[in-house]
C-alpha positions as CSV (number, residue, x, y, z in Angstrom):
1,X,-5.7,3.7,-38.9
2,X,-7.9,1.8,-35.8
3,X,-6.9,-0.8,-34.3
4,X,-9.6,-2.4,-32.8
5,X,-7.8,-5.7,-31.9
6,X,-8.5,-6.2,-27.9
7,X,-5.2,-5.0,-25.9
8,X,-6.0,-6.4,-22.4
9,X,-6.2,-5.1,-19.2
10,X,-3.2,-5.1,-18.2
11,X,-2.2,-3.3,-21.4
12,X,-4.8,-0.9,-21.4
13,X,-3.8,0.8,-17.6
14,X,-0.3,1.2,-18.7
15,X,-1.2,3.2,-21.6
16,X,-3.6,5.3,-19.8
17,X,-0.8,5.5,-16.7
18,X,1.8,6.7,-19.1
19,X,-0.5,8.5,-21.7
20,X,-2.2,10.5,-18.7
21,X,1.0,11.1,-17.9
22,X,3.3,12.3,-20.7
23,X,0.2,14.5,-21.7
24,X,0.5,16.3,-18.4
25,X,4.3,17.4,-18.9
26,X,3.6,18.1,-22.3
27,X,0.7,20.7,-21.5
28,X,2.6,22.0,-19.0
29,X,5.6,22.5,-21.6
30,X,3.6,24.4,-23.9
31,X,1.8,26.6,-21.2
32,X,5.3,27.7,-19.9
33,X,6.7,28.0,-23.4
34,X,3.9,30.4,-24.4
35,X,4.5,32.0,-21.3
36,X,7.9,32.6,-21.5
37,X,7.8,34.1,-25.1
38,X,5.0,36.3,-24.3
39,X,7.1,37.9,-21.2
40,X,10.1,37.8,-23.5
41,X,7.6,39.5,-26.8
42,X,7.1,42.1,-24.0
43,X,10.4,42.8,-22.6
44,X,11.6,43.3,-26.0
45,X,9.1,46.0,-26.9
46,X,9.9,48.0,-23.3
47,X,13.7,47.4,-24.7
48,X,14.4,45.3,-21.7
49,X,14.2,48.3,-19.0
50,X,11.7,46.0,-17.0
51,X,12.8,43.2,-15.1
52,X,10.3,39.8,-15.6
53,X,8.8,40.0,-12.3
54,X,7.1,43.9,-13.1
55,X,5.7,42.9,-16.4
56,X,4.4,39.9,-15.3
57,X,2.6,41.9,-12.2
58,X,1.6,44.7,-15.0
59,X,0.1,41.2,-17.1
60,X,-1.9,39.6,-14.0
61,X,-5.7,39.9,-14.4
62,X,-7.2,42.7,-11.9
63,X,-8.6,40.6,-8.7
64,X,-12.3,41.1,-9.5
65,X,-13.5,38.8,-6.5
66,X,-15.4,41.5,-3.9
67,X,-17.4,40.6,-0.8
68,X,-19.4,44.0,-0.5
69,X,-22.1,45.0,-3.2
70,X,-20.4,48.5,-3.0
71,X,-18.7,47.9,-6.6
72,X,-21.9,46.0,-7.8
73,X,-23.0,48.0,-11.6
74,X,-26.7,48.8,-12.2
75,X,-28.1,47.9,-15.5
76,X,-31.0,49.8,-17.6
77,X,-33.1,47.1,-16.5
78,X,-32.8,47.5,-13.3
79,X,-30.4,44.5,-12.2
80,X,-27.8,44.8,-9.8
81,X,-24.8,42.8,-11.2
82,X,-21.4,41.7,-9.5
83,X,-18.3,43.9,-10.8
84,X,-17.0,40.1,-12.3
85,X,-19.7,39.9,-14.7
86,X,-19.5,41.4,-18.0
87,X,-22.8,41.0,-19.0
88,X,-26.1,41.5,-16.5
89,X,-27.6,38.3,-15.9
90,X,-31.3,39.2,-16.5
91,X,-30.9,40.3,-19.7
92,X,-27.8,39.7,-21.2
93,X,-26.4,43.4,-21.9
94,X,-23.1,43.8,-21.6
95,X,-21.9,46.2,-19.3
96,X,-20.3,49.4,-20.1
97,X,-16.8,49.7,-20.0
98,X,-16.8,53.3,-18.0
99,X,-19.3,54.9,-16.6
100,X,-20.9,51.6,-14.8
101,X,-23.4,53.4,-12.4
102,X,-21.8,51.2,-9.2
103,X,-24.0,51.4,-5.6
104,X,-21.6,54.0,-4.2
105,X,-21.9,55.8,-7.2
106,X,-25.6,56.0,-7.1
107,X,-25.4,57.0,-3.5
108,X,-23.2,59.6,-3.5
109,X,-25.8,60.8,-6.3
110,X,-28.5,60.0,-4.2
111,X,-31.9,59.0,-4.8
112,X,-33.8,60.4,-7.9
113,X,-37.6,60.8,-7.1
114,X,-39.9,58.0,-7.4
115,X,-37.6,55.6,-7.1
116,X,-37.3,53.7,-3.4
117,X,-33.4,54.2,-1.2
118,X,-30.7,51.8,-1.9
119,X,-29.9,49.6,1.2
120,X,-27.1,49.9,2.8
């Protein structure tokens, strides 16, 4: 039930100090209890042959971040998309899973007739 009777000022930046607060350590609880009992769900599948730090390297995200346009995946349309999206931003297709025609790719195949060079 509300309570809508006023609390004061005073009153008020406590609770948000210590609300703010406790709310922190308790997300930070549950993100390392999930965590833990997914690397420990995982260890006991391998039958414990794998020490924490290998699965957890095995479980970290590929780094998708790129600076050259080499890995950049052509879409039917005709958009040149970053390797991090999954989708091409013109028109919202979502990229292949293999066979993503990448800009080395299409240079090593080289240019089909018609259709002007790729830059460099």
């Amino acid at each position: 039930m509300a309570n809508y009777f006023p609390k004061g000022v005073e009153r008020m930046r406590y609770l948000g100090r210590v609300g703010g607060y406790k709310s922190g350590i308790v997300r930070r609880r549950n993100s390392l209890t999930l965590r833990l009992a997914g690397l420990y769900s995982v260890w006991e599948m391998t039958g414990g042959q794998f020490t924490g730090e290998e699965i957890l390297e095995e479980l970290r995200p590929p780094d998708l971040s790129s600076g050259d346009h080499r890995t950049d995946w052509h879409c039917p349309c005709g958009h040149f998309n970053s390797r991090k999206r999954r989708a091409c931003a013109k028109c919202r297709v979502v990229a292949p899973k293999c066979g993503m025609l990448t800009r080395a790719a299409l240079r090593e195949l080289g240019t089909p007739p018609g259709l002007p060079a790729l830059r460099p």
